[in-house]
N, CA, C and O atoms as CSV, one atom per row, in Angstrom:
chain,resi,resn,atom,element,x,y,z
A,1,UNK,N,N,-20.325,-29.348,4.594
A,1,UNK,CA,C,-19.263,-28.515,5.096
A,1,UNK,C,C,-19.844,-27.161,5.506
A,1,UNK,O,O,-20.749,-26.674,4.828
A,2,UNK,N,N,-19.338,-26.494,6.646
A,2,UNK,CA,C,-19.978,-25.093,7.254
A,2,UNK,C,C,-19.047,-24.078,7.227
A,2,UNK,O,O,-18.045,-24.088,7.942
A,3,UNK,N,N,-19.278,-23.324,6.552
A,3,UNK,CA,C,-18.213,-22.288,6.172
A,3,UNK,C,C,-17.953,-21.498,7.333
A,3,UNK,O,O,-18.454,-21.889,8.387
A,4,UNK,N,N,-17.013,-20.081,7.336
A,4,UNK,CA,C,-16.614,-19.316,8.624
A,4,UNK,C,C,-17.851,-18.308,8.169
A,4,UNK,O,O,-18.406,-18.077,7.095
A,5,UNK,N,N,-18.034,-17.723,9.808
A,5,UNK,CA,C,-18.460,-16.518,9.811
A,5,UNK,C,C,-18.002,-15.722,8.910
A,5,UNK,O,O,-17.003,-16.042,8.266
A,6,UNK,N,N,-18.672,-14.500,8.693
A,6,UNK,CA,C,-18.394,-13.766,7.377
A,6,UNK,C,C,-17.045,-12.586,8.450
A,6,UNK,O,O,-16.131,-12.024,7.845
A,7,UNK,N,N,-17.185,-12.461,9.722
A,7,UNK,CA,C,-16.088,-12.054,10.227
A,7,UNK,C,C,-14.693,-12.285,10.291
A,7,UNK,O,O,-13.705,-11.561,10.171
A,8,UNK,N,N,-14.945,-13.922,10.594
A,8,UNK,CA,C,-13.882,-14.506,10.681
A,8,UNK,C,C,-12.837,-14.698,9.071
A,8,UNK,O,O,-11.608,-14.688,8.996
A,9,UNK,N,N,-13.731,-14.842,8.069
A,9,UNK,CA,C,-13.287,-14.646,6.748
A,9,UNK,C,C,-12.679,-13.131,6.643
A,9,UNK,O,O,-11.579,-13.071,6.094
A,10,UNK,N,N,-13.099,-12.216,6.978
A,10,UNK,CA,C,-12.715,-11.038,6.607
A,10,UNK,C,C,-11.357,-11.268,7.734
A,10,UNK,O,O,-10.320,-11.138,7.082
A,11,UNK,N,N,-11.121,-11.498,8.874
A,11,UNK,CA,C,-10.084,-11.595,9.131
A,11,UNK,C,C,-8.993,-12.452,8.405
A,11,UNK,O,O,-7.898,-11.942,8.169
A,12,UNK,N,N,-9.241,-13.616,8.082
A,12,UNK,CA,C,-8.606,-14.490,7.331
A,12,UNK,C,C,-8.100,-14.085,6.058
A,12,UNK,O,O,-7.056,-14.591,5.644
A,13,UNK,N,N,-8.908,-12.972,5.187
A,13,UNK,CA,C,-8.404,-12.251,4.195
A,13,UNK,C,C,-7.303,-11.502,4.825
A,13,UNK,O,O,-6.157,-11.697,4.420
A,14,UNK,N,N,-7.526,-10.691,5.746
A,14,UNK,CA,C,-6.340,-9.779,6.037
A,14,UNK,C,C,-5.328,-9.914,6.465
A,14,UNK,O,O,-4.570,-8.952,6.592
A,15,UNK,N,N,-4.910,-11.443,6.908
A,15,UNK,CA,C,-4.006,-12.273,7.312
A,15,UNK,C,C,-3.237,-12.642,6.070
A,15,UNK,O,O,-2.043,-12.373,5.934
A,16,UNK,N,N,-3.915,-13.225,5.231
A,16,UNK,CA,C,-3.281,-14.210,4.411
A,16,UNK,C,C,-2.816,-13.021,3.114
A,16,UNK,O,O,-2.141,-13.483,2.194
A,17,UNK,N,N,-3.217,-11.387,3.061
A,17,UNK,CA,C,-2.548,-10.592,2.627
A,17,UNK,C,C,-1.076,-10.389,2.949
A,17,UNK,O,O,-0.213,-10.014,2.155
A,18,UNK,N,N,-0.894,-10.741,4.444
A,18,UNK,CA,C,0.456,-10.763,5.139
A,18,UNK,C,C,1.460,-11.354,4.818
A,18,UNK,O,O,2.625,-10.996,4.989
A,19,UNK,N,N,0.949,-12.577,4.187
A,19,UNK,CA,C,1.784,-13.329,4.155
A,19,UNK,C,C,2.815,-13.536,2.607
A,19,UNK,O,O,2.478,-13.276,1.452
A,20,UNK,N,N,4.081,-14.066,3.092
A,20,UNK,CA,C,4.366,-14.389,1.666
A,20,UNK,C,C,3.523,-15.284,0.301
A,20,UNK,O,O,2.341,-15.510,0.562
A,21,UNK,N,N,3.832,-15.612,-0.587
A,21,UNK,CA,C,3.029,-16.274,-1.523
A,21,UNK,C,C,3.380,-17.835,-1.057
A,21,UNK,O,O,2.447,-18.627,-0.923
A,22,UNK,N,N,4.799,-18.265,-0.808
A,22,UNK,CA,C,4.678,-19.710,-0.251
A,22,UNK,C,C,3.725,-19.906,1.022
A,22,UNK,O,O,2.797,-20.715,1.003
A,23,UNK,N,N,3.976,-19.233,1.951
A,23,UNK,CA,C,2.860,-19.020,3.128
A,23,UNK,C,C,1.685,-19.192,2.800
A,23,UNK,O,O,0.937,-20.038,3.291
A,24,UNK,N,N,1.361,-18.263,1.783
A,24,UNK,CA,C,-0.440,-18.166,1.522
A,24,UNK,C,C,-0.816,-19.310,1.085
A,24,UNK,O,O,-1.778,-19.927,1.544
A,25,UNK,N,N,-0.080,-19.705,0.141
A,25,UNK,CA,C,-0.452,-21.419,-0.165
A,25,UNK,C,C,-0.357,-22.288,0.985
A,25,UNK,O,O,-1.176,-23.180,1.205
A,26,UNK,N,N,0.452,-22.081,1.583
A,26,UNK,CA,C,-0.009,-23.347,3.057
A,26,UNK,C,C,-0.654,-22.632,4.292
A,26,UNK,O,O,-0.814,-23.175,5.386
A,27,UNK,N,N,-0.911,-21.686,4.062
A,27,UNK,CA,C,-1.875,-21.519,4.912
A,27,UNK,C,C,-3.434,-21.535,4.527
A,27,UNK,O,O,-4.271,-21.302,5.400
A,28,UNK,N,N,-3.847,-21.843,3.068
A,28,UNK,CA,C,-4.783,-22.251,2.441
A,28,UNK,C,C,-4.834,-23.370,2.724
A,28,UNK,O,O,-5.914,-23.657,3.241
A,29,UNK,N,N,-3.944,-24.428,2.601
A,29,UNK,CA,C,-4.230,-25.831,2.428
A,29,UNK,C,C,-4.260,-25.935,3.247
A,29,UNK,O,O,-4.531,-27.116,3.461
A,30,UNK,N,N,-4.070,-25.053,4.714
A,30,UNK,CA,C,-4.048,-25.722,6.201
A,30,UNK,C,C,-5.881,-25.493,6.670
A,30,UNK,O,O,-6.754,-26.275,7.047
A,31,UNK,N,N,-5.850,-24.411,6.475
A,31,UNK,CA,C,-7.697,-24.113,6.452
A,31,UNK,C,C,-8.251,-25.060,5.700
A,31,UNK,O,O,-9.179,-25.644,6.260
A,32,UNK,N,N,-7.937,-25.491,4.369
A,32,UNK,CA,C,-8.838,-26.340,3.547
A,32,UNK,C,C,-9.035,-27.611,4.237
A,32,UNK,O,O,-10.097,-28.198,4.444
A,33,UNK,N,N,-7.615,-28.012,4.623
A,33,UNK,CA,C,-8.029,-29.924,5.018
A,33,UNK,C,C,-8.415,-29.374,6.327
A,33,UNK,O,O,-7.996,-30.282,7.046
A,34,UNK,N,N,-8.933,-28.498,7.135
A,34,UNK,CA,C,-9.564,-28.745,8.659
A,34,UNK,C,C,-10.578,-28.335,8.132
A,34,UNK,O,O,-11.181,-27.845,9.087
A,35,UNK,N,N,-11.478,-28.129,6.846
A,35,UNK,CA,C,-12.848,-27.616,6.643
A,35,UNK,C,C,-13.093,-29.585,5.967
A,35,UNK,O,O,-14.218,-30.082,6.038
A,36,UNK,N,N,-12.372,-30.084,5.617
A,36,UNK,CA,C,-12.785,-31.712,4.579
A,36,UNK,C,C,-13.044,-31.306,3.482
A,36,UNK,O,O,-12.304,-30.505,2.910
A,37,UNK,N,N,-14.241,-31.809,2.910
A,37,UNK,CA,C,-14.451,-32.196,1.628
A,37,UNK,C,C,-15.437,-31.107,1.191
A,37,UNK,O,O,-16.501,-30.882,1.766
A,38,UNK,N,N,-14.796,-30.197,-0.305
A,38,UNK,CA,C,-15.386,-29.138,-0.156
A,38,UNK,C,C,-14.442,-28.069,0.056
A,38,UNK,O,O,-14.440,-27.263,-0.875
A,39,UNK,N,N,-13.562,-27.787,1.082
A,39,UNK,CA,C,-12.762,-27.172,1.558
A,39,UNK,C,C,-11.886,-26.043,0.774
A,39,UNK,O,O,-11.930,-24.823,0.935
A,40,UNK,N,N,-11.056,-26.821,-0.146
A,40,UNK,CA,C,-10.355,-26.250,-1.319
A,40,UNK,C,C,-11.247,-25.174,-1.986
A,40,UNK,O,O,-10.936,-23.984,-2.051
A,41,UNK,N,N,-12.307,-25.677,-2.439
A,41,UNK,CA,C,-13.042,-24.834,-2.867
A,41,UNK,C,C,-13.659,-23.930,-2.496
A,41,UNK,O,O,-13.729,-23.013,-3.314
A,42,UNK,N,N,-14.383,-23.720,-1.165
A,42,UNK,CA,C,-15.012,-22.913,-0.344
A,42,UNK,C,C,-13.621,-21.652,-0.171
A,42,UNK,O,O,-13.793,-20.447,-0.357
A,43,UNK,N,N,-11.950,-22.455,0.319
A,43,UNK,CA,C,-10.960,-21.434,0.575
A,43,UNK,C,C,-10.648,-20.823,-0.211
A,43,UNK,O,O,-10.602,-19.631,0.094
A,44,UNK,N,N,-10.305,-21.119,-1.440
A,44,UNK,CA,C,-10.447,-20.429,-2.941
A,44,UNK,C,C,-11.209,-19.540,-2.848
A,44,UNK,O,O,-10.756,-18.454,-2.485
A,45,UNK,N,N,-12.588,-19.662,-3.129
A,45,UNK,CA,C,-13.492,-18.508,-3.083
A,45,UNK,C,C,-13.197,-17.607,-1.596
A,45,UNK,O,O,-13.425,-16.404,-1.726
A,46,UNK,N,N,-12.862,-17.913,-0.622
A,46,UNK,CA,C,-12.832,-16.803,0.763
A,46,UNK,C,C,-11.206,-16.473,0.154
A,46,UNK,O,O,-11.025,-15.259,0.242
A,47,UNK,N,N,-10.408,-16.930,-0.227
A,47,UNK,CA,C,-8.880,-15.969,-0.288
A,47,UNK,C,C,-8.904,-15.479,-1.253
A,47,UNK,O,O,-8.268,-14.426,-1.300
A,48,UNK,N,N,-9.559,-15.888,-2.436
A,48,UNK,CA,C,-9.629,-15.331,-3.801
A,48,UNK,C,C,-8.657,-16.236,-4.501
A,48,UNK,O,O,-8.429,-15.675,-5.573
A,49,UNK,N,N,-7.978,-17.334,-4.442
A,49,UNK,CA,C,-6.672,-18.070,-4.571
A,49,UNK,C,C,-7.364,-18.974,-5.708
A,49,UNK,O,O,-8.570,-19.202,-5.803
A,50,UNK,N,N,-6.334,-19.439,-6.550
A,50,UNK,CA,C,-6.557,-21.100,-6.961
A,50,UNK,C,C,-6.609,-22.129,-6.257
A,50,UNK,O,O,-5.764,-22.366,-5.394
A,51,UNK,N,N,-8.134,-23.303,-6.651
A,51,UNK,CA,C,-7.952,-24.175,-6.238
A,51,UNK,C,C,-6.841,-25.565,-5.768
A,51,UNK,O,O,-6.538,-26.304,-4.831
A,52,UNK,N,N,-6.379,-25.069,-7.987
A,52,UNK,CA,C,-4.912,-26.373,-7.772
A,52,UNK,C,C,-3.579,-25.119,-6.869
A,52,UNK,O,O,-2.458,-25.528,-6.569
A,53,UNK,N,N,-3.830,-24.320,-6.714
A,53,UNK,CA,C,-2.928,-23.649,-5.766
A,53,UNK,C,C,-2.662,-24.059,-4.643
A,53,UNK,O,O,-1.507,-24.304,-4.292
A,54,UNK,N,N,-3.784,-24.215,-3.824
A,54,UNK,CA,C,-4.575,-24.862,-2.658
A,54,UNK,C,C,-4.082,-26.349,-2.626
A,54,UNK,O,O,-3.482,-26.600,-1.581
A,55,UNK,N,N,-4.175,-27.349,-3.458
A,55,UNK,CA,C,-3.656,-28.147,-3.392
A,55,UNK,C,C,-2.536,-29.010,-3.838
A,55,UNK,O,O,-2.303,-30.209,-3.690
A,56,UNK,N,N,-1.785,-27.837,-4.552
A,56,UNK,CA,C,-0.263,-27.934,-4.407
A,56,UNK,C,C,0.368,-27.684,-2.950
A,56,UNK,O,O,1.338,-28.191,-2.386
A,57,UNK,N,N,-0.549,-26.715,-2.566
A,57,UNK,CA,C,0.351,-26.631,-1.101
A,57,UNK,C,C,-0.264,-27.696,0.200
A,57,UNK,O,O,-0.041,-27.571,1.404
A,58,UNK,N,N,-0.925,-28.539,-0.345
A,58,UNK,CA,C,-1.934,-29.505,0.262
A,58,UNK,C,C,-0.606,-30.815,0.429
A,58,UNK,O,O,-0.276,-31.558,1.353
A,59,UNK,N,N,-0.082,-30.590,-1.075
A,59,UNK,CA,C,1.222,-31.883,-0.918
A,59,UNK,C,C,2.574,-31.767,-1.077
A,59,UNK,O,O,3.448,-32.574,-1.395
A,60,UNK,N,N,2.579,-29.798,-0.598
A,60,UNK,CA,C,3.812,-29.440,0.148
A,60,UNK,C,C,3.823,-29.888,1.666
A,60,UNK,O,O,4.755,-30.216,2.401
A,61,UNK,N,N,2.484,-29.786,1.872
A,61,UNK,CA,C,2.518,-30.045,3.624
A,61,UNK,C,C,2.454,-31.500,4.060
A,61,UNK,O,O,2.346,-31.905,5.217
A,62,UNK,N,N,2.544,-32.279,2.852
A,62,UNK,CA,C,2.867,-33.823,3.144
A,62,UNK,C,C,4.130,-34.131,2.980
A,62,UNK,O,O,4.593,-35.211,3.348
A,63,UNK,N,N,4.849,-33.162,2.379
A,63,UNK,CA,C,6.484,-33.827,2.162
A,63,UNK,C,C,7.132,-33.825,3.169
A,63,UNK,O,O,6.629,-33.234,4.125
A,64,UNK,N,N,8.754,-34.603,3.390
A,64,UNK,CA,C,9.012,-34.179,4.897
A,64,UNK,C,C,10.071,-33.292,4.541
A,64,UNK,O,O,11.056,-33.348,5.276
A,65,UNK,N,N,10.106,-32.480,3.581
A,65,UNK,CA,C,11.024,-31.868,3.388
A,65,UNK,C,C,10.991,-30.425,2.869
A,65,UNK,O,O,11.161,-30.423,1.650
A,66,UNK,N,N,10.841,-29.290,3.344
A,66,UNK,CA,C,10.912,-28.192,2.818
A,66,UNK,C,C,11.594,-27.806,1.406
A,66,UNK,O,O,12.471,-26.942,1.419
A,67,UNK,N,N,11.259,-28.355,0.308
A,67,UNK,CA,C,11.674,-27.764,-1.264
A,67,UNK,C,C,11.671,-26.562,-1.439
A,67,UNK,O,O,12.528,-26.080,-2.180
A,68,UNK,N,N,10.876,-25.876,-0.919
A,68,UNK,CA,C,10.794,-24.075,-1.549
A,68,UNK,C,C,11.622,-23.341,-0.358
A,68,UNK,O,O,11.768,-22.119,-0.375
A,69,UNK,N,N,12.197,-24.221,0.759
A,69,UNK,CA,C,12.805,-23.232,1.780
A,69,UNK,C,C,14.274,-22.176,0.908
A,69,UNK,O,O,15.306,-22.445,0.293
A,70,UNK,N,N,13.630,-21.077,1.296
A,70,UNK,CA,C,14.528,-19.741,0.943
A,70,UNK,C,C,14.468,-19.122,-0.190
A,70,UNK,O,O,15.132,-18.110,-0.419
A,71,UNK,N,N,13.556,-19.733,-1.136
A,71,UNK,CA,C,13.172,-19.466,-2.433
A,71,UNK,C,C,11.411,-19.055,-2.226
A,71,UNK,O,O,10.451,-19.708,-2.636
A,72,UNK,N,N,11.403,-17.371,-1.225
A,72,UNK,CA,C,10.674,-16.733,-1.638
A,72,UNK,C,C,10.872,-15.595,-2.136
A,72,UNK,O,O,11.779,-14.813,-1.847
A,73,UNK,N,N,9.554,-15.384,-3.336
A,73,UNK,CA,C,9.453,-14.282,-4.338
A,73,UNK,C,C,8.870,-13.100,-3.323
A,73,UNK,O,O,8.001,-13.092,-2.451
A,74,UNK,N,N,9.763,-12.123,-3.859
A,74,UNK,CA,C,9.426,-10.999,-3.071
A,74,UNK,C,C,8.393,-9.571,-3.493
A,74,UNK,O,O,8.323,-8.846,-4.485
A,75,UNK,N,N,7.767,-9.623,-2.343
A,75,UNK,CA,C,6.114,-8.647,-3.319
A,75,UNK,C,C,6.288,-7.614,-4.258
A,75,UNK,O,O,7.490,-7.601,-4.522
A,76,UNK,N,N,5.936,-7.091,-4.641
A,76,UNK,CA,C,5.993,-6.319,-6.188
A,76,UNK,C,C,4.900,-4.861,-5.173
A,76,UNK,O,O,3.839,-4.768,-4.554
A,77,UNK,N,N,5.800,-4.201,-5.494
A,77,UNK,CA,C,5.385,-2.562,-4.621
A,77,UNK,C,C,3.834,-2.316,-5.547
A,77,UNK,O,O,3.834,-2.712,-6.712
A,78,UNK,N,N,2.784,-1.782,-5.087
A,78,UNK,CA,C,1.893,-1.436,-5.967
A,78,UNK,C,C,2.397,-0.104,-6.732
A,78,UNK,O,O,3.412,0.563,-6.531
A,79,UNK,N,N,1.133,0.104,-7.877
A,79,UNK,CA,C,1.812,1.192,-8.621
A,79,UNK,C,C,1.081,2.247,-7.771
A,79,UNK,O,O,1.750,3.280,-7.759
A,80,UNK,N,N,-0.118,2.363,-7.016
A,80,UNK,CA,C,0.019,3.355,-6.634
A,80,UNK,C,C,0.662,3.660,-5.364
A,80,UNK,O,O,0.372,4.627,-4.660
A,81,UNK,N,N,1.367,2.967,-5.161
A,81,UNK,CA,C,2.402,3.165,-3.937
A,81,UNK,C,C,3.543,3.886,-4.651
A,81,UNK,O,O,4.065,4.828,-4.054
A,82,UNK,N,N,4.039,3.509,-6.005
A,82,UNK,CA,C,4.963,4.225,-7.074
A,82,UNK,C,C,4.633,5.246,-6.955
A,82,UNK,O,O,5.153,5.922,-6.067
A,83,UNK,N,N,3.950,5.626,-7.526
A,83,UNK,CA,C,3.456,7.044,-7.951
A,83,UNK,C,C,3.377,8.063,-6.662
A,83,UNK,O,O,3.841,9.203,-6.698
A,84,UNK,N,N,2.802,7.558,-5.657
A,84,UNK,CA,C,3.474,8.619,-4.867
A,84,UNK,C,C,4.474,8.689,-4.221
A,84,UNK,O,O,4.591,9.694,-3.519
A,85,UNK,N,N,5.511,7.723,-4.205
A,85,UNK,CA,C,7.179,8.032,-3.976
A,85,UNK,C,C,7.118,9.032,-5.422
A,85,UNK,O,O,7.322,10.227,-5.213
A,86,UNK,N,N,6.913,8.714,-6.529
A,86,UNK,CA,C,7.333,10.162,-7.635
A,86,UNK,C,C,7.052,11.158,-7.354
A,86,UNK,O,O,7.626,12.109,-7.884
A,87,UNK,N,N,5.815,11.400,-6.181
A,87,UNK,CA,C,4.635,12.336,-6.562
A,87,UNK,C,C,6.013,13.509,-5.220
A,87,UNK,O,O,6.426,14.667,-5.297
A,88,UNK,N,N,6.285,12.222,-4.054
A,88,UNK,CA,C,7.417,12.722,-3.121
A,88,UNK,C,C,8.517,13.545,-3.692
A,88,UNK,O,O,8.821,14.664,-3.279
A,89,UNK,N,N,9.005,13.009,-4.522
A,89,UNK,CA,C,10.266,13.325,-5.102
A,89,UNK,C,C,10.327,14.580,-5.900
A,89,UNK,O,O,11.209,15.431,-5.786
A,90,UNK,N,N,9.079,14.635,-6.909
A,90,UNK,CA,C,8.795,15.612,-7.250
A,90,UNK,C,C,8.938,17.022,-6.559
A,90,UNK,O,O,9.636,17.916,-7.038
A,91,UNK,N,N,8.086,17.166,-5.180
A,91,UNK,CA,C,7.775,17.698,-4.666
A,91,UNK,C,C,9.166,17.947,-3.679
A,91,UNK,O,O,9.243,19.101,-3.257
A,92,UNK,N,N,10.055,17.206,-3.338
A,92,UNK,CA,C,11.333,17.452,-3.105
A,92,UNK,C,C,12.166,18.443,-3.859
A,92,UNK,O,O,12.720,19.361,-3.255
A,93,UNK,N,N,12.264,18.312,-4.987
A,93,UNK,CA,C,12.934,19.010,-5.951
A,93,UNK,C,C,12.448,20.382,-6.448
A,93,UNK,O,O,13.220,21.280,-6.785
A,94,UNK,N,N,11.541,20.443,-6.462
A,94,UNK,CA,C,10.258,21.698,-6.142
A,94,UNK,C,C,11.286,22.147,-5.005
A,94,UNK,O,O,12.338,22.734,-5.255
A,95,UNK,N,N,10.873,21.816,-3.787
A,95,UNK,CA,C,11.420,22.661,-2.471
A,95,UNK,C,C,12.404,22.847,-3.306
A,95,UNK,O,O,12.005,23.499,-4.271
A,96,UNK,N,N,13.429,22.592,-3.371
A,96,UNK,CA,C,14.823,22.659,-3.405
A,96,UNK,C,C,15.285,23.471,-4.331
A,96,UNK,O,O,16.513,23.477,-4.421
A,97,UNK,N,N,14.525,24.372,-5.274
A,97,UNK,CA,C,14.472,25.146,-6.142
A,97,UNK,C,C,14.149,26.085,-5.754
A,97,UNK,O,O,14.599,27.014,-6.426
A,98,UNK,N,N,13.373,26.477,-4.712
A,98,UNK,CA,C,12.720,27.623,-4.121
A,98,UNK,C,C,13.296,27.887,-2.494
A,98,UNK,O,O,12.826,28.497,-1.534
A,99,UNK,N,N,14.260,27.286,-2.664
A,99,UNK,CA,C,14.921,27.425,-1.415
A,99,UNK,C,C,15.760,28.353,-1.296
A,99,UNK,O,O,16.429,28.231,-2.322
A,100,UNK,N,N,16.207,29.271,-0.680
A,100,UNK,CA,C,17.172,30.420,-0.437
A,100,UNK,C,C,18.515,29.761,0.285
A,100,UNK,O,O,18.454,28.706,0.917
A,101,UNK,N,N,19.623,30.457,0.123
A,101,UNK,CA,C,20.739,29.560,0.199
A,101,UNK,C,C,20.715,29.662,1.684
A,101,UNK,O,O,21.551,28.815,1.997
A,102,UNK,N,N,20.340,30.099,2.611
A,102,UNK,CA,C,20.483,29.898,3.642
A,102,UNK,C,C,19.279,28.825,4.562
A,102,UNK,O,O,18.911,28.827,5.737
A,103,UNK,N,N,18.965,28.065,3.499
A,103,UNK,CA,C,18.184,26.879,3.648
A,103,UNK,C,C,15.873,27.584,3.895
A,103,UNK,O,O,14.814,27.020,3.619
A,104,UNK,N,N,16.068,28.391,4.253
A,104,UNK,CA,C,14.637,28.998,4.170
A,104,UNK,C,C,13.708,29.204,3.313
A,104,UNK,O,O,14.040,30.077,2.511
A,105,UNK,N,N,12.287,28.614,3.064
A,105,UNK,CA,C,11.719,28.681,1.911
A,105,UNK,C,C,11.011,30.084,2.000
A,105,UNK,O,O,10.579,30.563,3.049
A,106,UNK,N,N,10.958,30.577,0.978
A,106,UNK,CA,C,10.405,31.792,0.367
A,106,UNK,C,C,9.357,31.320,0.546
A,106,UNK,O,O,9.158,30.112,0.420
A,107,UNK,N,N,8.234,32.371,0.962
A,107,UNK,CA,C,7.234,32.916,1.384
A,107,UNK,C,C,6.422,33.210,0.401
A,107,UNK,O,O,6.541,34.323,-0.112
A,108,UNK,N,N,5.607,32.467,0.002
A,108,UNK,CA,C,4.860,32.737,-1.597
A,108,UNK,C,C,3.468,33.932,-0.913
A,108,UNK,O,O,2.756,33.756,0.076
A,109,UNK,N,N,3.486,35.151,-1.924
A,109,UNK,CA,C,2.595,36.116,-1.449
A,109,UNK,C,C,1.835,36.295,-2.037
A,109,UNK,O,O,1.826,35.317,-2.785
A,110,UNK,N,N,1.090,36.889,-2.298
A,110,UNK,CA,C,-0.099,37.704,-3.872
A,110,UNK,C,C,0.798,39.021,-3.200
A,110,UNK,O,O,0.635,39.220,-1.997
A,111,UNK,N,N,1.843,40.018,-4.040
A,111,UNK,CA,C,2.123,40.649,-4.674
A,111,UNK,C,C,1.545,41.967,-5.451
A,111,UNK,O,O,0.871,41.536,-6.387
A,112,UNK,N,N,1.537,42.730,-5.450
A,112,UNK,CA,C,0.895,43.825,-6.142
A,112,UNK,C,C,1.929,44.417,-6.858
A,112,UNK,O,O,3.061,44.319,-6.385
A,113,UNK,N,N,1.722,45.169,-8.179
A,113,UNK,CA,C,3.430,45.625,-9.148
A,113,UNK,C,C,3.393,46.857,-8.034
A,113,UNK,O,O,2.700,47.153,-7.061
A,114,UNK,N,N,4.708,47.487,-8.842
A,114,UNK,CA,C,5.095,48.458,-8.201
A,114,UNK,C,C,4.457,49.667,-8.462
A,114,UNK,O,O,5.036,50.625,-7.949
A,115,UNK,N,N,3.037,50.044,-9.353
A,115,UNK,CA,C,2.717,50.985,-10.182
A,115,UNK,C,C,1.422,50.877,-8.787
A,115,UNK,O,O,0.831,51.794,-8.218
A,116,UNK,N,N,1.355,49.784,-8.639
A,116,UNK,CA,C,0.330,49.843,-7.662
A,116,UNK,C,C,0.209,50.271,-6.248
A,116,UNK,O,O,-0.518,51.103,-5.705
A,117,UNK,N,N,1.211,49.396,-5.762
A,117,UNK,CA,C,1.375,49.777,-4.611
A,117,UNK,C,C,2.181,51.543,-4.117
A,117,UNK,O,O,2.125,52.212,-3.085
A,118,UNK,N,N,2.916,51.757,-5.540
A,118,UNK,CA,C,3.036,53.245,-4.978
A,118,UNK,C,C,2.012,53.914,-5.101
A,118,UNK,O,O,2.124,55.023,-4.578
A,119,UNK,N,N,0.535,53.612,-5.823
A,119,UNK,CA,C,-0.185,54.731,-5.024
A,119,UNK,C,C,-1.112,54.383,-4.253
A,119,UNK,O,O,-2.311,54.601,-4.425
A,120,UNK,N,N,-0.602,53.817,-3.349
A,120,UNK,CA,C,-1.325,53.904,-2.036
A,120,UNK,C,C,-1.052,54.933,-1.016
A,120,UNK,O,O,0.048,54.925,-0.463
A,121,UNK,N,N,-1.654,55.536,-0.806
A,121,UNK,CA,C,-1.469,56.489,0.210
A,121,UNK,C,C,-1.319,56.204,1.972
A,121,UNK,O,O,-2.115,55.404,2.462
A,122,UNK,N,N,-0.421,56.790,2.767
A,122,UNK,CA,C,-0.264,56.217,4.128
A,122,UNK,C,C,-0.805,57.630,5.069
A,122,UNK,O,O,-0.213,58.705,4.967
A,123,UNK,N,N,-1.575,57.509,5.653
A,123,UNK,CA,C,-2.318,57.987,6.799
A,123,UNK,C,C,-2.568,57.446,8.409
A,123,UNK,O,O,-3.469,56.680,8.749
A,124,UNK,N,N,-1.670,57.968,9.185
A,124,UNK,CA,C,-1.259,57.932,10.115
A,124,UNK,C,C,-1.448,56.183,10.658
A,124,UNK,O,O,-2.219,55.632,11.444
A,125,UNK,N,N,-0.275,55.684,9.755
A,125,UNK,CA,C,-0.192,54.161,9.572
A,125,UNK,C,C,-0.873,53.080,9.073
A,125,UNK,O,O,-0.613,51.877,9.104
A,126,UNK,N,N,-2.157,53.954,8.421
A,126,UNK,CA,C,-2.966,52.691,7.892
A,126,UNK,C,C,-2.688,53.533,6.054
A,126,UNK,O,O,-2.462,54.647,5.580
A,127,UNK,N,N,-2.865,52.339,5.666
A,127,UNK,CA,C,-2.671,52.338,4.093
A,127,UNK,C,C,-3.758,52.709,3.612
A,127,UNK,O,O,-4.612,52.174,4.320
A,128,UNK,N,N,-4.422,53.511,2.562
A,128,UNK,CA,C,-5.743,53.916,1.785
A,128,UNK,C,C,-5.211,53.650,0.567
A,128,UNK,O,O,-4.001,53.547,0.363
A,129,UNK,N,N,-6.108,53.528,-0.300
A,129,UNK,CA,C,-5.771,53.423,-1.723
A,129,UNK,C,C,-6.166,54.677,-2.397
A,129,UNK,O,O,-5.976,54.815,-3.605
């Protein structure tokens, strides 16, 4: 058996990320039986999948009847995709605290007290200390 280019695999990974989990299983077993004998196993190792995965969906694609139609599981958000919707939200609520009621955010400065800045001295518009 002759495996894919190492291109064509890297595409084939990024495909079969696409897909739902019933999908990925028949679209494994569809690559496996056009590679023969060997196949299952070689696709396993290029999708990262189970073998008996691979060929459960080997004798989904022999039935004449769609069993799993409409009964797909739906992907699970990563956590670091979580964390920055929190990291969003956070940072929402932040604004919204520092907001002036006429919707404008305050202008964060470096500040000097007032002990300071009165003695600065003004000379014909420029400031001296």
């Amino acid at each position: 058996m002759d495996g894919y280019l190492a291109e064509i695999e890297q595409k084939m990974q990024r495909f079969f990320e696409w897909l739902s989990e019933k999908d990925r299983r028949r679209y494994a077993a569809v690559e496996a039986a056009k590679l023969g004998h060997g196949g299952v196993e070689y696709i396993a190792r290029v999708l990262g999948g189970d073998p008996q995965t691979i060929r459960q969906g080997l004798r989904e694609l022999e039935e004449a009847e769609d069993l799993a139609a409409g009964r797909i599981r739906k992907k699970q958000i990563p956590p670091d995709l979580v964390v920055k919707s929190q990291a969003t939200d956070i940072i929402d609520i932040i604004l919204q605290l520092i907001r002036r009621p006429n919707g404008v955010h305050r202008a964060w400065r470096n500040r000097k007290s007032r002990s300071e800045s009165s003695s600065r001295k003004v000379r014909g518009g420029i400031r001296y200390q």
